[in-house]
C-alpha positions in Angstrom: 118.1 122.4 101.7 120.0 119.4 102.4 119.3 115.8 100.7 116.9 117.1 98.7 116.8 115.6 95.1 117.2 116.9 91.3 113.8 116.7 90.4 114.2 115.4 87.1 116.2 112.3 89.0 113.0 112.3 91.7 110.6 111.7 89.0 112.7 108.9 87.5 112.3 107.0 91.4 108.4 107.2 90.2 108.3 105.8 86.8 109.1 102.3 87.8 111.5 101.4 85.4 110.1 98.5 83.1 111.4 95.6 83.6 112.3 91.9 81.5 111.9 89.8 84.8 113.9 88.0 87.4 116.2 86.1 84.7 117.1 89.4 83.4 115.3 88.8 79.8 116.3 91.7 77.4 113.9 93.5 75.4 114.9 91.1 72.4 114.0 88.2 74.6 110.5 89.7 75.2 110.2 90.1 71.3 111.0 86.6 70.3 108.9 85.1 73.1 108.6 82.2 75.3 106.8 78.9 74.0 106.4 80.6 70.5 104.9 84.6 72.3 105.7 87.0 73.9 107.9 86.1 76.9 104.9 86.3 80.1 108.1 86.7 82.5 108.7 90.0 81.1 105.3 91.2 80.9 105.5 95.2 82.4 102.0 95.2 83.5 101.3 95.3 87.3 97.9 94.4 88.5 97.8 94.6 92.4 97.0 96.6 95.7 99.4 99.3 95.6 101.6 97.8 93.3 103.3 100.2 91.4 102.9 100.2 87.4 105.7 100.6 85.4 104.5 104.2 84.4 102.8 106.5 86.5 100.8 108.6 84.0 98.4 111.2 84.4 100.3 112.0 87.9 102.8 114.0 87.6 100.9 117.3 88.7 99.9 115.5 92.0 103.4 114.3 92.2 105.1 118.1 91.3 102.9 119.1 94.2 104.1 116.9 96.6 107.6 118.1 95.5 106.3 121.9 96.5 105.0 120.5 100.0 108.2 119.0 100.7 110.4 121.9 99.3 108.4 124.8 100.7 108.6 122.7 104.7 112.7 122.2 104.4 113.0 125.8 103.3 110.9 126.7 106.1 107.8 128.1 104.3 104.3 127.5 105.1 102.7 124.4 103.3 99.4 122.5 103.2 100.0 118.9 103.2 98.0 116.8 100.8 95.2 114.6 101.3 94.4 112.0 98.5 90.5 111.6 98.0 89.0 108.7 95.0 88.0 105.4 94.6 89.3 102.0 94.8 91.6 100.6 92.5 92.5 104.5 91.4 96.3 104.8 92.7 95.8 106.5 95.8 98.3 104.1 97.4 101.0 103.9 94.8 100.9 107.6 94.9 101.6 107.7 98.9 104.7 105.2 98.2 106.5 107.9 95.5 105.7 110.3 98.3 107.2 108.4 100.4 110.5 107.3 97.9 110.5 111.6 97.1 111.1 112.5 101.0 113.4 109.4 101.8 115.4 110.3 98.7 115.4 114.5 100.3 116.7 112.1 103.6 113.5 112.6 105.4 112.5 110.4 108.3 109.0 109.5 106.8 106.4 106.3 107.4 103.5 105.4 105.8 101.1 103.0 107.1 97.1 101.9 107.1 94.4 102.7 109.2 92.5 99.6 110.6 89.4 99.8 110.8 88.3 100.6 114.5 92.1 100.5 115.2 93.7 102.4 117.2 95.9 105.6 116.4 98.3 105.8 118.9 99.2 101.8 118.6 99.4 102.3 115.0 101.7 105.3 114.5 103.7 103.9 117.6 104.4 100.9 115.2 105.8 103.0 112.5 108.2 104.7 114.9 111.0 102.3 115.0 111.9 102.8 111.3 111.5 106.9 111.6 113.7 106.8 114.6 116.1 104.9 113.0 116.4 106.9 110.1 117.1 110.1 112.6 119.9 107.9 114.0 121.4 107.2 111.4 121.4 110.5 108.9 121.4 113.3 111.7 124.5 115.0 112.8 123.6 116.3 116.1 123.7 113.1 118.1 121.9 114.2 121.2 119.1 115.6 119.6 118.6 112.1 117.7 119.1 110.5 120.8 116.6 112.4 122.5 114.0 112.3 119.7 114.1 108.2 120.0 113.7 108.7 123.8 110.3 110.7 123.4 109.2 108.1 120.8 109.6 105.6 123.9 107.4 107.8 125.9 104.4 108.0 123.0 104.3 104.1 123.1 104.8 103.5 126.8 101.2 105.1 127.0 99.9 102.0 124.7 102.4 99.3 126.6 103.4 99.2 122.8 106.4 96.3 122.2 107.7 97.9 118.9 108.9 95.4 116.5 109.3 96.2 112.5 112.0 95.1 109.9 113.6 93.2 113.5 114.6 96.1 114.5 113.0 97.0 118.7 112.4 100.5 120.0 114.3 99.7 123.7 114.9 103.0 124.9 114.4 104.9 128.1 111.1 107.1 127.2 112.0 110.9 128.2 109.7 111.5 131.6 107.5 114.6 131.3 107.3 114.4 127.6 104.5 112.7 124.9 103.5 110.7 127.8 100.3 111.9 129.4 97.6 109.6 128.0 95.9 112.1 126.0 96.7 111.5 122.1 96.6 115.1 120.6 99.0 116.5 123.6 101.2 113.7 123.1 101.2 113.2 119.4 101.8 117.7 119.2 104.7 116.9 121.3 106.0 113.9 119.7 105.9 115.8 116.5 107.8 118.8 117.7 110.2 117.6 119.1 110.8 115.9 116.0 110.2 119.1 113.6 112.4 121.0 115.7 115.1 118.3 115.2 114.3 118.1 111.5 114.8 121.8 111.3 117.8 122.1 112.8 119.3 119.1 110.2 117.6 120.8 107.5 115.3 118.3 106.4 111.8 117.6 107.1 109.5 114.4 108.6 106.7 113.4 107.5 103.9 110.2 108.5 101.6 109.4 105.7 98.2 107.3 106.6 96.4 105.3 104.1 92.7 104.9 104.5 92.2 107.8 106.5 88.6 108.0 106.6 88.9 104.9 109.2 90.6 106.6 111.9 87.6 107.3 114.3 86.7 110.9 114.7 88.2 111.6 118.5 91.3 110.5 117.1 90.9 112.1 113.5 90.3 115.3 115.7 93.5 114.3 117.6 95.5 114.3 114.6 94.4 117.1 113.3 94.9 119.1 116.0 98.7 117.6 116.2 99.2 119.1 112.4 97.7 122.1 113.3 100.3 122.7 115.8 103.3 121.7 113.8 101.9 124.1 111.1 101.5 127.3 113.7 105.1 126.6 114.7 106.3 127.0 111.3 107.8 123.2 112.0 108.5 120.4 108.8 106.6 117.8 109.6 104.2 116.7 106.9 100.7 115.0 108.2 99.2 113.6 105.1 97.1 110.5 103.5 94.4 109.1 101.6 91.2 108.2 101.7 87.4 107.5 100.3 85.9 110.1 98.4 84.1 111.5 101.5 87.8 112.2 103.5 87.9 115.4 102.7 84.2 116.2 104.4 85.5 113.5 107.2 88.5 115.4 108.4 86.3 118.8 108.4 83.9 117.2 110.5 86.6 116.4 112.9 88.2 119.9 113.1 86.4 123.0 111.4 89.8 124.3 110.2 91.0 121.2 109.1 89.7 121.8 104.7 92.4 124.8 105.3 95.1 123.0 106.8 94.9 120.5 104.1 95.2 120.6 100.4 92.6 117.9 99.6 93.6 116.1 96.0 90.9 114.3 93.9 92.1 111.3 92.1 90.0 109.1 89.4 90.3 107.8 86.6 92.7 108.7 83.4 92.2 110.7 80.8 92.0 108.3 77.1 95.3 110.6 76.4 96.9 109.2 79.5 95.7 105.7 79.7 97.1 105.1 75.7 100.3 106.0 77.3 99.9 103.8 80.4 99.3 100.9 77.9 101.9 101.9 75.4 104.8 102.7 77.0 105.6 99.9 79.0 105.1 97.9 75.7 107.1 99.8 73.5 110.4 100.1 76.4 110.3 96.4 75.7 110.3 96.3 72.1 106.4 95.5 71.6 104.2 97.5 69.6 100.1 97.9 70.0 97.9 98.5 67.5 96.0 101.5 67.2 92.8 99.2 66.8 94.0 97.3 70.0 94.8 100.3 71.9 91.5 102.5 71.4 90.1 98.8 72.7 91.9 99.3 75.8 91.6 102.2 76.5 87.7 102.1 76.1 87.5 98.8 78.2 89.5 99.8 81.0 87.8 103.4 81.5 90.9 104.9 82.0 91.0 102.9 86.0 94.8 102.1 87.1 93.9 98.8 88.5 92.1 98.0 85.1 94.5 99.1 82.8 97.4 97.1 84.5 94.6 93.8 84.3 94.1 94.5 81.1 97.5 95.1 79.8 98.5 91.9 81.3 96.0 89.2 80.1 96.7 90.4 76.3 100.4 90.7 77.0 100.2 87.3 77.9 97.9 85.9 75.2 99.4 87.7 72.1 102.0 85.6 69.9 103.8 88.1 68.5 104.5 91.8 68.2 102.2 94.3 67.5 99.4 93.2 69.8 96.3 93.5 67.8 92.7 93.5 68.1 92.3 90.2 68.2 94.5 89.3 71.1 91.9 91.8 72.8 89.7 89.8 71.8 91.0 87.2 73.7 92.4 89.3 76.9 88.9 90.6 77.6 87.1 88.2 79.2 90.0 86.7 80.9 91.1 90.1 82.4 87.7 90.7 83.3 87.0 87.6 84.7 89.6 88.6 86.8 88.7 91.8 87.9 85.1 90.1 88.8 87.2 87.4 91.3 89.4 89.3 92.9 88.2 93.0 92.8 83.7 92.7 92.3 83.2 89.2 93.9 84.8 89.9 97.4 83.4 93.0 98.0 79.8 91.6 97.2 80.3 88.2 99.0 81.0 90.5 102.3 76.9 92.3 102.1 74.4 90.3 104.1 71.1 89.4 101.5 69.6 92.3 102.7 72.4 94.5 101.8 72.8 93.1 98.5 68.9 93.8 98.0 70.4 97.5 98.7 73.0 97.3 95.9 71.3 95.5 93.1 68.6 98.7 93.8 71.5 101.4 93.9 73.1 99.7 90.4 69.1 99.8 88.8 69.4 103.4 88.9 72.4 103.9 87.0 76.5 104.1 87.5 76.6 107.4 89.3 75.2 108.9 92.2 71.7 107.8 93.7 69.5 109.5 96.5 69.0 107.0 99.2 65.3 107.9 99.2 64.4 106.7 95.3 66.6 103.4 96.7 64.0 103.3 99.5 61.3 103.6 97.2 62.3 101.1 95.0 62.7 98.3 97.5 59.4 99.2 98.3 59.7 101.5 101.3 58.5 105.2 101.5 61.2 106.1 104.2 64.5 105.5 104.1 65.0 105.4 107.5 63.2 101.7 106.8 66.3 100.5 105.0 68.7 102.2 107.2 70.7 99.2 108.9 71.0 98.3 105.0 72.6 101.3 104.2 75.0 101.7 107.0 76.2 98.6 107.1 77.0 99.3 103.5 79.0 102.3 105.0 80.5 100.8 107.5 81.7 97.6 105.5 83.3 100.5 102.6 81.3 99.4 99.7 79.3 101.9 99.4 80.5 106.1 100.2 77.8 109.5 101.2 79.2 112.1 98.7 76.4 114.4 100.6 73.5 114.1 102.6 71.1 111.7 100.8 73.1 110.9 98.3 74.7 107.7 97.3 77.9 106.2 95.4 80.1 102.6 95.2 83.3 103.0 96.4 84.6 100.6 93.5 84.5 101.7 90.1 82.1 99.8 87.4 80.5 98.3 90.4 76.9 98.8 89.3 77.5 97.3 86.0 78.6 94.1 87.6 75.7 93.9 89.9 73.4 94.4 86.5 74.8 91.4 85.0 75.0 88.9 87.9 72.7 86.1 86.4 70.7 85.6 90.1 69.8 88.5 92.7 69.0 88.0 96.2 
């Protein structure tokens, strides 16, 4: 199986090693601090869309099993490509990039981009060509084969006029007539995908495209897509299809194509267990020569609910705020409301500034209820309807805007986490 990595030096690409910042501080410098604390430019913590954190815990079975998918489809052995499925702010995304680094690292021609809302497939996996096809001309051997692959790439976007520009590098090639080019997006992306499998094949590695928010392609194309995988999977071909989306992906992709919940392997991902979000918190700290209290840590833990997005805001408000090693209670003390004040402007606040008044009515009625599932008919009844067909344009625009999710008929969730307590505290309501 060519290119493909030790494991034990593949998980090291997915901790992200910790850091003492661009003026290459050592971990003595972070313990003797800057202005009197600890040095803020080597602060570990990571807060940020798809930002990597300096440890990945809690992941690595998701991660080993991406290592199986990729192992079993260069060995030539059937696979079910994974599907990520949880909320905002759980690592969905930072997971898809160490896929990505894992199958690059095995020499794999692999992109990964997002769906657009209401965007369009073809346009968007004809952007993510150029850097696939240059990959395959670079690393493969058989020359003709790679030349050929970048010629039915040229085809796929002709059908979208597409003018292919990433990382200035432009896709000008004669497309291959005949081939990916007929208008129709599963026939052309099954063939673009072959011929690229059967390329892969023949070097002994695999491809793979991975697409972020999933649940926005629209159905014809989901269908499309599915199909395309479907295809590559009959033919015994390694080319991995995979993603991540909303909660409701998983129901999304079966709704496009029957088969589709056994072609995939769809992967729940939520929040850390207290086990694993200590270690999220501690590690980082400790590679750098800073210790936590246990006091400070249970504090953490508890605050943070075990949520990737909040443990990295709330590691880095009290790294920043403590003035010396061990960070202690109070330094918590101090971090919390800063770190939630910044969860409530840049991860609460935007989503609710984006609901009309009406819509807001919806969610302040949804967060009354309680933090975890509602039926959409008590919500109905509390705003004072006794259908909820009355409150319907409330509700799907809800949907449609990704603030709120359908686990099942009827039912309703947020899509971000701790969003109901939030709306219970906001001092005026709509």
């Amino acid at each position: 199986m060519q290119g493909f990595p030790d494991k034990d030096a593949s998980r090291s690409t997915r901790l992200s090693s910790v850091f003492c910042g661009c003026l290459g501080r050592t971990a003595e410098n972070a313990r003797k601090g800057y202005g009197g604390g600890i040095d803020p430019i080597a602060n570990p913590y990571a807060p940020g869309a798809g930002t990597p954190p300096p440890l990945l815990a809690g992941r690595d079975g998701v991660l080993d099993a991406f290592d199986v998918v990729i192992g079993r489809a260069a060995a030539g052995n059937s696979f079910q490509p994974i599907v990520l499925s949880g909320l905002r702010g759980v690592g969905k995304t930072v997971l898809l990039l160490a896929f990505r680094s894992t199958a690059r690292d095995a020499g794999w021609p692999i992109e990964l981009f997002e769906a657009r809302p209401g965007g369009d497939l073809r346009s968007q996996v004809a952007e993510a060509l150029p850097p696939m096809i240059r990959t395959v001309n670079k690393r493969w051997r058989n020359r003709a084969r790679a030349q050929r692959i970048g010629r039915i790439a040229a085809s796929f976007a002709r059908a979208v006029q597409a003018t292919l520009l990433r990382s200035g590098f432009r896709l000008e090639l004669e497309p291959e007539p005949g081939v990916a080019d007929s208008g129709d997006l599963e026939t052309d992306l099954t063939e673009l995908l072959v011929a690229l499998g059967e390329g892969a094949q023949d070097e002994g590695v695999g491809a793979a495209l991975l697409i972020d928010e999933l649940h926005e392609v629209p159905p014809e194309q989901l269908s499309a897509l599915v199909g395309a995988a479907h295809r590559v999977n009959q033919d015994g071909l390694p080319v991995v299809l995979g993603g991540a989306g909303l909660p409701p992906v998983g129901r999304v992709l079966s709704e496009a194509r029957s088969y589709a919940e056994r072609l995939f392997s769809i992967r729940p991902v939520g929040a850390l267990s207290p086990d694993d979000s200590a270690r999220a918190f501690l590690e980082p700290a400790e590679a750098l020569g800073v210790d936590i209290t246990d006091g400070a840590l249970d504090r953490l833990v508890r605050v943070s609910g075990g949520y990737p997005f909040f443990i990295q805001s709330y590691g880095k408000h009290v790294w920043d705020l403590a003035d010396d090693s061990p960070i202690a209670e109070d330094d918590v003390d101090l971090a919390e409301p800063r770190a939630y004040r910044e969860l409530v402007d840049s991860f609460f606040k935007p989503r609710y500034d984006r609901a009309t008044p009406s819509e807001r009515r919806y969610l302040h009625a949804m967060a009354e209820l309680g933090d975890g599932d509602v039926s959409s008919a008590v919500v109905a009844t509390r705003l004072g309807h006794d259908q909820p067909s009355r409150v319907s344009p409330q509700r799907d625009g809800l949907l449609t805007k990704g603030l709120i999710y359908a686990p099942e008929r009827g039912v309703l969730a947020f899509t971000v986490p701790h969003m109901a307590a939030y709306l219970r505290q906001l001092p005026e309501r709509p």
